[in-house]
C-alpha positions in Angstrom: -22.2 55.7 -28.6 -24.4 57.9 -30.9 -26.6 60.2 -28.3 -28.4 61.4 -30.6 -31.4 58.4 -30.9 -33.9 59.6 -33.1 -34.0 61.1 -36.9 -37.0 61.8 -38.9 -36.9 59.0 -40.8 -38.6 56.2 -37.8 -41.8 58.3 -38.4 -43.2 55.9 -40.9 -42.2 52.4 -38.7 -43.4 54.4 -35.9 -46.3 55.3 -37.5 -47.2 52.2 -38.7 -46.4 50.1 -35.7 -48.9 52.3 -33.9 -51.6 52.1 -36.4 -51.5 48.1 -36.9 -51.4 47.7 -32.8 -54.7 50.0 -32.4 -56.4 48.9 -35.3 -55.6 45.1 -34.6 -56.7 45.5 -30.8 -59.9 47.2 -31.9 -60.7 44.4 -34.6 -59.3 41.9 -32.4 -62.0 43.2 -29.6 -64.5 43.6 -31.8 -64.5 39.6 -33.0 -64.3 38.3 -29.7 -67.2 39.8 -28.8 -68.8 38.3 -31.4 -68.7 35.0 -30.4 -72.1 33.1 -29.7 -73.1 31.9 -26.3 -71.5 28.2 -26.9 -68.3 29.4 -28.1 -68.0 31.8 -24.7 -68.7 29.2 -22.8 -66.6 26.8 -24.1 -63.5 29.7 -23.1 -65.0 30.6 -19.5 -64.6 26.7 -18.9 -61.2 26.0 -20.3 -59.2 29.4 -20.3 -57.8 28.7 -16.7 -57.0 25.0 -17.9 -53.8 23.4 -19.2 -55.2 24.0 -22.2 -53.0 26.6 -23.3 -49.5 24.8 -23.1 -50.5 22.8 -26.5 -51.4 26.2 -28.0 -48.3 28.0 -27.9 -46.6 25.0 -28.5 -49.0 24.7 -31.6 -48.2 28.4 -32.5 -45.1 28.0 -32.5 -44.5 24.6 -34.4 -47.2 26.6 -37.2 -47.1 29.8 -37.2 -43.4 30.4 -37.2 -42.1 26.9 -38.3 -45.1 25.9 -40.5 -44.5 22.0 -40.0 -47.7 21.1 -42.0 -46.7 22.9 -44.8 -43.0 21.5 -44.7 -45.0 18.0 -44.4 -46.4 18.5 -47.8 -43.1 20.0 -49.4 -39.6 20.8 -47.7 -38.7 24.1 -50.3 -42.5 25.3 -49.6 -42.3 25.0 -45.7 -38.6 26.1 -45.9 -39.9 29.4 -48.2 -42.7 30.1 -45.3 -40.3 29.1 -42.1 -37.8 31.4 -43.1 -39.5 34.4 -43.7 -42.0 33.6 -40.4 -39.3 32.6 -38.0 -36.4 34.3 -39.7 -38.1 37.8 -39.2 -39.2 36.5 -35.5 -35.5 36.0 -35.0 -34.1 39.0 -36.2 -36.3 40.4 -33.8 -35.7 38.8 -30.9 -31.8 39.2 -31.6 -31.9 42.9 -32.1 -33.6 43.3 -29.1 -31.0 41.8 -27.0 -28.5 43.4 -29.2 -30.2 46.8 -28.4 -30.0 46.1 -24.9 -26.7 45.0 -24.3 -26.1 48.5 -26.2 -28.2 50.7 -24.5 -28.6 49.4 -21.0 -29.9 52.3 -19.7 -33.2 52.1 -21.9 -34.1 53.0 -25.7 -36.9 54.2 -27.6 -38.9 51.1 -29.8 -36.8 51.8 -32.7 -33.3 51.6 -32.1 -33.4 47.6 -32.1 -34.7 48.0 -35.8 -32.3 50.5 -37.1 -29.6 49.9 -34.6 -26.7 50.2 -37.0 -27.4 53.9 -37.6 -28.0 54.4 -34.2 -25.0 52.8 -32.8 -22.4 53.1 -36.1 -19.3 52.4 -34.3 -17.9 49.3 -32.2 -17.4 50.8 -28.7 -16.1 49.4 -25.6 -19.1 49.5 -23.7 -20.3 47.1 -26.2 -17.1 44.1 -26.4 -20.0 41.3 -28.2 -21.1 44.0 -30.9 -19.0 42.3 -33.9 -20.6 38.9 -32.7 -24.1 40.2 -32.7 -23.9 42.0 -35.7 -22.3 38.8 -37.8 -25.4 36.7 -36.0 -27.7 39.7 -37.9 -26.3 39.2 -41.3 -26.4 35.3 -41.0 -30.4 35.9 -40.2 -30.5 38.4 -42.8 -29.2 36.1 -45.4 -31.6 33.5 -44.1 -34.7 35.4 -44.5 -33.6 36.9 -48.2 -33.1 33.0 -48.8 -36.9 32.4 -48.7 -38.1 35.9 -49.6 -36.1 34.7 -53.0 -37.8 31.4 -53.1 -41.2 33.3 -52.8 -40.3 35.5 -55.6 -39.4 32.4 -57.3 -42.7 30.8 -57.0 -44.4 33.0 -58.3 -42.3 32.0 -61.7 -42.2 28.8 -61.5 -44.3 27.2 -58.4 -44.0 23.4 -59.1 -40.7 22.6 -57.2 -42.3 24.2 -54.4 -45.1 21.7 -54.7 -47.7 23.8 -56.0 -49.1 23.2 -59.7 -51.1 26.8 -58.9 -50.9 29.7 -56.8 -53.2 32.1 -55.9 -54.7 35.2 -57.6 -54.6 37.9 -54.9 -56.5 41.1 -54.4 -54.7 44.6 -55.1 -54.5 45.6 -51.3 -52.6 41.6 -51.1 -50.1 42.4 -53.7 -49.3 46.0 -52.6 -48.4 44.3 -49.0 -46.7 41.9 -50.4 -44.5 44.2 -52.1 -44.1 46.3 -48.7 -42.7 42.7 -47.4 -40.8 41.9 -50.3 -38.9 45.6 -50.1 -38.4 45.5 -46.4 -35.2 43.1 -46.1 -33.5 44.6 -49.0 -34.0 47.8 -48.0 -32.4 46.6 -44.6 -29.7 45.2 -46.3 -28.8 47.9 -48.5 -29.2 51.0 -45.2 -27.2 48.7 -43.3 -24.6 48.4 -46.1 -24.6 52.0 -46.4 -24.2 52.8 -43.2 -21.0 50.4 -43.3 -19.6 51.7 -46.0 -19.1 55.0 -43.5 -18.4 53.7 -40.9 -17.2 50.4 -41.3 -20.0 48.5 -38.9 -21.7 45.8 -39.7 -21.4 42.0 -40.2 -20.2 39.9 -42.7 -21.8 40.4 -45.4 -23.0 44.3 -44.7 -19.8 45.0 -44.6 -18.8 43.6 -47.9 -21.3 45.0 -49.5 -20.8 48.6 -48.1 -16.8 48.0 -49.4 -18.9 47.8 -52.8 -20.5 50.8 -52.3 -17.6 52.9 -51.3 -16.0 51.1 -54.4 -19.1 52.9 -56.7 -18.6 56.2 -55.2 -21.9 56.1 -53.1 -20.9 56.1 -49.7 -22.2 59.5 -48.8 -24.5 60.6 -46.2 -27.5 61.4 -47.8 -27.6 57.9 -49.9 -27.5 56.7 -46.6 -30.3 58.6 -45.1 -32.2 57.6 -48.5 -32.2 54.2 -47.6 -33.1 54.1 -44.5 -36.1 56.2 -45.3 -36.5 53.2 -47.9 -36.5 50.6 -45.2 -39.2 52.7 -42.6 -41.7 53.8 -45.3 -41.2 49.5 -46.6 -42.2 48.9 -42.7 -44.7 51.2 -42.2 -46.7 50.5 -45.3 -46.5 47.0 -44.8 -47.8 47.4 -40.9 -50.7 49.5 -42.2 -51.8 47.5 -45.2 -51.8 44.2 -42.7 -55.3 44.7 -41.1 -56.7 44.8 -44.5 -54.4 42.1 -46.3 -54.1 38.3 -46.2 -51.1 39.0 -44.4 -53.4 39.4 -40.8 -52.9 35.9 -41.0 -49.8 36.1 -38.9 -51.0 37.3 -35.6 -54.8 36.0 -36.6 -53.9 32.3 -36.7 -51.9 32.7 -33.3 -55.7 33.7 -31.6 -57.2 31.2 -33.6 -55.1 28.0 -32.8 -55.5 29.1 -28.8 -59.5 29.2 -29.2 -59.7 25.7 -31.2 -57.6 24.7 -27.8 -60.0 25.8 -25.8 -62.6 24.0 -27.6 -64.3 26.6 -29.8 -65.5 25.3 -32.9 -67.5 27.5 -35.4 -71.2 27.6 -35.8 -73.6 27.6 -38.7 -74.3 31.0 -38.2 -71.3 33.7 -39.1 -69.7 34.8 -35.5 -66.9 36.5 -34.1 -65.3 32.9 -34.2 -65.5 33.2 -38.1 -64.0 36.3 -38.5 -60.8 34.5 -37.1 -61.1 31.5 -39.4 -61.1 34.4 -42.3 -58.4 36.4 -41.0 -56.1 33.0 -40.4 -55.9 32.1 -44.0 -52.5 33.1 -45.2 -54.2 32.6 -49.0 -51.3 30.0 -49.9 -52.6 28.5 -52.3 -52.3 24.7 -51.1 -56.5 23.8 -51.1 -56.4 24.6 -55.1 -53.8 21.4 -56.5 -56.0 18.6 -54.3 -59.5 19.8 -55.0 -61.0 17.4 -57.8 -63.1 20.7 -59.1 -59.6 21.7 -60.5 -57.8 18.5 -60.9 -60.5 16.9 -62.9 -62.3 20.2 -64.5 -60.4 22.5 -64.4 -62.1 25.2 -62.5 -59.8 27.5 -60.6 -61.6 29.8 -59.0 -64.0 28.2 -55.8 -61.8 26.2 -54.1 -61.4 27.5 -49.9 -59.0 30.3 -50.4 -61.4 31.7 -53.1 -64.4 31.4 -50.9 -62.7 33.0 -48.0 -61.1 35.6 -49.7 -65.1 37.0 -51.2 -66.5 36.6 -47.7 -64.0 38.5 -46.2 -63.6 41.4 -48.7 -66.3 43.3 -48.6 -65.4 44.5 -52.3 -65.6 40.6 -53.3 -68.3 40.0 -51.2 -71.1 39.4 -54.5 -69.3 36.8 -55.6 -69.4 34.4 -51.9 -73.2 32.2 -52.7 -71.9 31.3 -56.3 -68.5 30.1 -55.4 -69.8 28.7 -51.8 -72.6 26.9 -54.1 -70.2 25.2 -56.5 -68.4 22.6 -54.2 -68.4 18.8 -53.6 -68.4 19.3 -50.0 -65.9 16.9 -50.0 -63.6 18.4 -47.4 -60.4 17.9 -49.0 -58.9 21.4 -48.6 -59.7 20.9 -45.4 -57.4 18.0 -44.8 -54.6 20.4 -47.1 -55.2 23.7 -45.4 -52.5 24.3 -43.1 -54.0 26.1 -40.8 -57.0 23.6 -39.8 -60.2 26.2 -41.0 -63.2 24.7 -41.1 -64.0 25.5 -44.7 -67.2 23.5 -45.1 -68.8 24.7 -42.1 -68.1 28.9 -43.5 -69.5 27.5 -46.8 -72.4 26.1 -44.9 -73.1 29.7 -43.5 -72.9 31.6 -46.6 -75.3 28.6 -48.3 -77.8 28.8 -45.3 -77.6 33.1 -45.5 -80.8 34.3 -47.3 -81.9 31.0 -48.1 -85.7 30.6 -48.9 -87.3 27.9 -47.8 -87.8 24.9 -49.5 -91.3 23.5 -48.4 -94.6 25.3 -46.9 -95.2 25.6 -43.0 -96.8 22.2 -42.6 -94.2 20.4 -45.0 -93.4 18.0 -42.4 -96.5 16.9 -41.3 -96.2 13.8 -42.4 -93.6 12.9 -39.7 -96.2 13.1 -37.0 -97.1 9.7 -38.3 -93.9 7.8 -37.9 -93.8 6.1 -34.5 -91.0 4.7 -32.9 -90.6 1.1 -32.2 -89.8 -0.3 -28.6 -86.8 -1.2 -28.5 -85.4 -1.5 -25.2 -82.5 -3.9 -25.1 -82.1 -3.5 -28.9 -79.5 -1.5 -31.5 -81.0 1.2 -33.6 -80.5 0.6 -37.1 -80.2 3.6 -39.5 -79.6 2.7 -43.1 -80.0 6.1 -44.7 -81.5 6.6 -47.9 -79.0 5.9 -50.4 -79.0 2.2 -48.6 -82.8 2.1 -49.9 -81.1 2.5 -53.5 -78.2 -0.8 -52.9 -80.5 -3.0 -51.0 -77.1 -5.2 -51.0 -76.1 -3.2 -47.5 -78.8 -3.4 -45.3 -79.5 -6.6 -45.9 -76.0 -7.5 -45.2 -75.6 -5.9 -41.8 -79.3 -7.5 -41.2 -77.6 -10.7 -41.5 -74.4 -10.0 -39.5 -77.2 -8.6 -36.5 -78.6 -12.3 -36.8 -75.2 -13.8 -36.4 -74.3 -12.5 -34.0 -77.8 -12.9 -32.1 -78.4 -9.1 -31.6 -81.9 -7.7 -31.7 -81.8 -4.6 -33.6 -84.5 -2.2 -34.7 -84.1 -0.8 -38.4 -85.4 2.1 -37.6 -85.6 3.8 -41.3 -86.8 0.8 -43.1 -90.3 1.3 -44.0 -90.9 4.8 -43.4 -87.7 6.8 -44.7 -86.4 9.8 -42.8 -83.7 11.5 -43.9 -81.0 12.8 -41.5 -80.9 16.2 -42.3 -77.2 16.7 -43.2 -77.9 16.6 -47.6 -80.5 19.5 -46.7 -78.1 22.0 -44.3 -75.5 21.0 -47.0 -77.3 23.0 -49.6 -78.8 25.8 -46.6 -81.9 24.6 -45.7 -81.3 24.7 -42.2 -85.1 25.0 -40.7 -85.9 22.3 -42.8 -82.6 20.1 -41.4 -83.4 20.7 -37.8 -87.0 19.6 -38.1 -86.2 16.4 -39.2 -83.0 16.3 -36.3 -86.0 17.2 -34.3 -88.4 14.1 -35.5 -85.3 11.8 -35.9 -84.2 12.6 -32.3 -87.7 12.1 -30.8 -88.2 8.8 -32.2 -84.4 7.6 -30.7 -85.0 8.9 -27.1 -88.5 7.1 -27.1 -87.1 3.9 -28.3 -84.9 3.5 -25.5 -82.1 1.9 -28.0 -78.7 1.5 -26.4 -76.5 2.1 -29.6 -77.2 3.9 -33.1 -75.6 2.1 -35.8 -75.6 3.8 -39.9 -73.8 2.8 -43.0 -74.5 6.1 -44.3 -71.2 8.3 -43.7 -73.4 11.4 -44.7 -76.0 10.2 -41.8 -72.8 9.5 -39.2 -71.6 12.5 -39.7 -74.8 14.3 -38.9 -75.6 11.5 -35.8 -72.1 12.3 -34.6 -72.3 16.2 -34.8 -75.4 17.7 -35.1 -77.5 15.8 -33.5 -77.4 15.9 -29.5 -77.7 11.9 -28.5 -77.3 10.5 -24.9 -76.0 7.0 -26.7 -72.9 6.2 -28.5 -73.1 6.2 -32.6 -71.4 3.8 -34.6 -71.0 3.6 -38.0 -71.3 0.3 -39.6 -67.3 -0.7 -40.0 -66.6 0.5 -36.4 -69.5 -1.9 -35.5 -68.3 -4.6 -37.2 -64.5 -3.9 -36.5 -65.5 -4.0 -32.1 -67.4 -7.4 -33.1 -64.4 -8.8 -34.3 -61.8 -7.3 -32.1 -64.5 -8.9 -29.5 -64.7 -11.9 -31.3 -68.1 -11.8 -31.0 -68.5 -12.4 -35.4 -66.0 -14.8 -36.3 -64.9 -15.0 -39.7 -62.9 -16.3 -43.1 -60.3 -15.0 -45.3 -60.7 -15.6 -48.9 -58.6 -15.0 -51.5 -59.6 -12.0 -52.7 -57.5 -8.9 -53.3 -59.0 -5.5 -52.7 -58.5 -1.9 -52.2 -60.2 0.3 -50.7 -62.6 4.0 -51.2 -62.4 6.4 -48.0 -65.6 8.1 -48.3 -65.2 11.6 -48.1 -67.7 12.2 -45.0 -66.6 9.1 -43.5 -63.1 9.5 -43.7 -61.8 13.2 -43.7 -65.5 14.3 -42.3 -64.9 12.6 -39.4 -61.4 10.8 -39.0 -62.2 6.6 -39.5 -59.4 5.2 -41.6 -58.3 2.3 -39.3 -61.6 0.6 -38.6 -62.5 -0.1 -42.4 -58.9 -1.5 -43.4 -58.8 -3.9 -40.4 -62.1 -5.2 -41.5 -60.9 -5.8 -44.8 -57.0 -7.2 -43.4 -59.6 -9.8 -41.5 -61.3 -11.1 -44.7 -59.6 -10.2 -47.2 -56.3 -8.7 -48.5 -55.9 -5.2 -49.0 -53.8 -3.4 -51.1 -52.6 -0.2 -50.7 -53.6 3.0 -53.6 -51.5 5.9 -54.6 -54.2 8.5 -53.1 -56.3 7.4 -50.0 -56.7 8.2 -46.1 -57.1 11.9 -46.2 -56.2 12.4 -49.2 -58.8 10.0 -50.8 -60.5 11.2 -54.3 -64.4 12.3 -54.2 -67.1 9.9 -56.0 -67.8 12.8 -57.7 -71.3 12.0 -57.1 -72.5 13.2 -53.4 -74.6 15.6 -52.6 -72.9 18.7 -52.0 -72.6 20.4 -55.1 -76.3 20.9 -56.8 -74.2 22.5 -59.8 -72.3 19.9 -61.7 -73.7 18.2 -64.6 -73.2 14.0 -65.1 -70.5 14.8 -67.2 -68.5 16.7 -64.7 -69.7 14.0 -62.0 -68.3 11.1 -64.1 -65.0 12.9 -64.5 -64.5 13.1 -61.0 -66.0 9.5 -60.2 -63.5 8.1 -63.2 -60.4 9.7 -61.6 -61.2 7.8 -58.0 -62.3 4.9 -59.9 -58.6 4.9 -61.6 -56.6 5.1 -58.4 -58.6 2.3 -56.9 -58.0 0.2 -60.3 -54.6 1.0 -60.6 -53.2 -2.0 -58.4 -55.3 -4.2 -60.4 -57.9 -5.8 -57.8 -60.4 -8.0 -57.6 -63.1 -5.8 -56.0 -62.9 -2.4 -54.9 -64.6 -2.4 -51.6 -66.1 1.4 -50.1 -68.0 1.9 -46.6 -70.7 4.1 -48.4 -73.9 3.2 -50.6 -73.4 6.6 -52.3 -70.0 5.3 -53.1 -70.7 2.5 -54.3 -73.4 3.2 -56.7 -71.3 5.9 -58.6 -68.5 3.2 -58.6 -70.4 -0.2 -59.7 -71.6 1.2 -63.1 -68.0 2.2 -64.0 -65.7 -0.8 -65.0 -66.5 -5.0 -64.3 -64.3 -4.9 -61.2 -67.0 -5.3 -58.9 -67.9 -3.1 -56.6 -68.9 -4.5 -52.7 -69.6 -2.4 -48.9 -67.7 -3.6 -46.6 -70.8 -4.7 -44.7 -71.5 -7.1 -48.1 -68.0 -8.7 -48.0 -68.5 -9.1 -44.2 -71.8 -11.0 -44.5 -70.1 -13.4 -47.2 -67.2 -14.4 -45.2 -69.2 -14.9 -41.6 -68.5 -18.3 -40.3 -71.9 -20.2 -39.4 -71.6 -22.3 -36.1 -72.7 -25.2 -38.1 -69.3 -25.0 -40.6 
């Protein structure tokens, strides 16, 4: 075996090995301390749990074998897999190769140019030719997707992707680092071969194509695997400041969501790991209606992350944060579950003036809450002030069913909150959380009940109630799963609108559908569950015009049309009053077809 195990050109892989581990540690470090009170205590409780077992089997399903991304499409997830776990691969295997060659110990960098260092088959080393054809196999896998990534970048839509991302300059100078790297390897490795006849397969083909040009000479050689190190070394030091920090980034992040961290409306450490994690891909941009439907290119998640985290983009965060439905589809895309409305929500709330003076609220001190001790609190919400139809309806499925209820919004409106720390206004959201919260602890109601998705949302997760909170269709799905509300089936056929905050905000797809299966029949759309199209008309986006806003409101409209039924039916006022004025299929709540179909004990 060689004895001689080091040469001048490791320095740069050396080098930047040992710059991304002590940077990373340090930034790493510096994050977690950053973490608010909450989000420690969430790990001091959990860290010593099972917890962890679903995280690394979670890292490993996504960060090396990107599953959700397959899901979406097989070349894409292929392209991502076989770079990710391809590369983990070659590393593992050269490690074991390394040390089945130098049993008595080597430095770091002999398993990464181990054909220079050991350039002949020797006894000592009988599995060497297996080893090295097992190399070139992963070789030629990872070269597979780095050429389907090149590829994309052509031509993206067999990969599934109408657009790709614009990166910054530091993102394309790694990404050419990475793109050079396994060429590089190929080509030293082949040159190596063509000396000494090592290699696998395929490296030693192609170094019997060298020596067939007249290049197999030492100092080409030692050219390219100066080539391969400097490739390596710039690629390691560019990381910390690239999207490529995404690869060891989401592996921290996926083991803190495990533990139960969840980010806050205030930027923390926590944040700065949800930045980091995005791998910029791209996938957020084809399913957001601000591109599909207006073509605007330039706001959806990976845009917004990218300015907060660069501090060189940083100016441009509040307008692209600002312009956004809020609807949460690139959360359902984005592969790597961030929480993008809740990092818009911070850079919205940052340096936000208030809205009102200090006694603004003053008027709440005058709404009093009912007794209602035995009863159901009704919230209708204030977009169920504007289609009367709703309330009423769930009024008369309260009376059906013989429960007292108290509506506790319907003469004196209060709004949630949630449409005000959508747009920033966080003071003002938490005093009327505050009010809203007093007036359901004093009166003593056993359930909350809202046919507002916005309002559920909030009930669900922002406020802090001791009693369970329902939204309408889950109420009305337990009454009939109870058999408590007995119904008919008429003939109607009818799809079905997920609302954005009910649906993807906060997971209810099942309860709505077997409301509508029970009374009427439901037919399926081309685009709904999570990947349901926006009204175009909520109240996240303060930006668009009503010409923009019908745009997006005829495109859901068209999907729901498309199977030609009798009514569309939606679980959300605001839903339904961007939908009714938009073609003579009639537009109904599912608390309104409910209410029509409820079998009187009399009939």
């Amino acid at each position: 075996m060689n004895s001689d195990n080091f040469h001048l050109f490791v320095l740069p892989f050396v080098a930047g090995v040992f710059f991304l581990l002590v940077f990373s540690v340090w930034k790493y470090w510096r994050w977690i301390r950053g973490f608010d009170k909450l989000q420690r205590a969430k790990i001091r409780k959990n860290i010593w749990t099972w917890r962890f077992l679903p995280a690394i089997w979670e890292a490993f399903r996504e960060g090396l074998l990107h599953w959700r991304i397959t899901k979406k499409n097989f070349l894409l997830g292929y392209m991502h897999r076989s770079l990710a776990f391809g590369w983990f691969l070659l590393i593992v295997v050269g490690a074991v190769q390394a040390r089945l060659a130098f049993p008595d110990g080597h430095p770091l960098w002999i398993a990464i140019f181990f054909n220079y260092f050991e350039p002949s088959y020797s006894i000592d080393f009988p599995q060497a030719e297996f080893y090295a054809n097992l190399m070139d196999a992963l070789l030629i896998y990872v070269l597979s997707g780095l050429f389907l990534a090149m590829f994309k970048k052509v031509w993206s839509r067999p990969l599934g992707m109408k657009r790709t991302t614009r990166h910054t300059l530091m993102d394309r100078v790694a990404k050419m680092a990475l793109w050079c790297i396994f060429p590089f390897r190929l080509l030293s490795e082949a040159a190596t071969s063509s000396l000494y006849g090592n290699g696998g397969f395929m490296t030693r083909w192609l170094g019997n194509v060298l020596s067939s040009l007249g290049v197999a000479d030492p100092a080409f050689e030692l050219t390219c695997w100066m080539l391969y190190s400097i490739a390596l070394g710039t690629f390691f030091c560019l990381m910390p400041f690239s999207r490529y920090m995404h690869i060891f980034t989401e592996i921290f992040l996926i083991y803190f969501r495990q533990l139960g961290v969840r980010d806050s409306d205030r930027k923390t450490g926590y944040t700065m790991f949800e930045l980091s994690a995005c791998s910029r891909c791209g996938i957020c941009i084809d399913g957001c209606p601000m591109n599909r439907e207006l073509g605007i290119v330039n706001m959806q998640g990976v845009y917004m992350l990218q300015s907060v985290r660069n501090l060189e983009l940083q100016r441009n965060a509040e307008p692209i944060a600002e312009n956004c439905l809020m609807c949460d589809r690139c959360v359902a895309d984005c592969p790597v579950n961030i929480d993008l409305s809740v990092i818009r929500r911070q850079v919205r709330i940052k340096n936000k003036a208030a809205i009102d003076n200090k006694n603004g609220y003053d008027y709440l001190r005058n709404v009093q809450p009912f007794n209602s001790i035995g009863r159901v609190a009704y919230f209708g919400g204030c977009m169920s002030h504007l289609t009367p139809g709703i309330s009423h309806s769930m009024e008369a499925i309260f009376n059906a069913i013989g429960q007292k209820y108290w509506y506790m919004d319907k003469d004196e409106t209060i709004c949630c909150g949630r449409p005000l720390l959508q747009q920033g206004f966080e003071n003002q959201a938490f005093e009327l959380r505050r009010k809203n919260t007093e007036m359901i602890v004093n009166s003593k109601a056993t359930m909350l009940i809202t046919s507002c998705p916005i309002c559920y949302q909030s009930f669900k997760k922002e406020y802090k109630l001791s009693i369970p909170v329902m939204h309408h269709t889950e109420y009305i799905n337990m009454l009939i799963e109870s058999g408590k509300l007995k119904l008919r089936k008429d003939d109607r056929r009818v799809t079905y609108h997920d609302p954005c905050e009910l649906g993807r905000g906060c997971g209810i797809y099942d309860q709505p559908r077997n409301v509508l299966k029970a009374t009427t029949t439901l037919l399926k759309t081309k685009e709904e569950r999570e990947h349901s199209l926006c009204c175009g008309f909520n109240l996240g986006n303060p930006l668009l015009d009503l010409e923009q806003q019908t745009a997006i409101r005829n495109a859901a409209r068209d999907n729901l049309l498309a199977p030609r039924p009798d009514t569309i039916a939606t679980a959300c006022p605001m839903c339904k009053k961007a939908f009714q004025h938009a073609d003579n299929v009639p537009v109904k709540d599912i608390a309104e077809i409910v209410a029509e179909n409820i079998i009187k004990p009399n009939n």
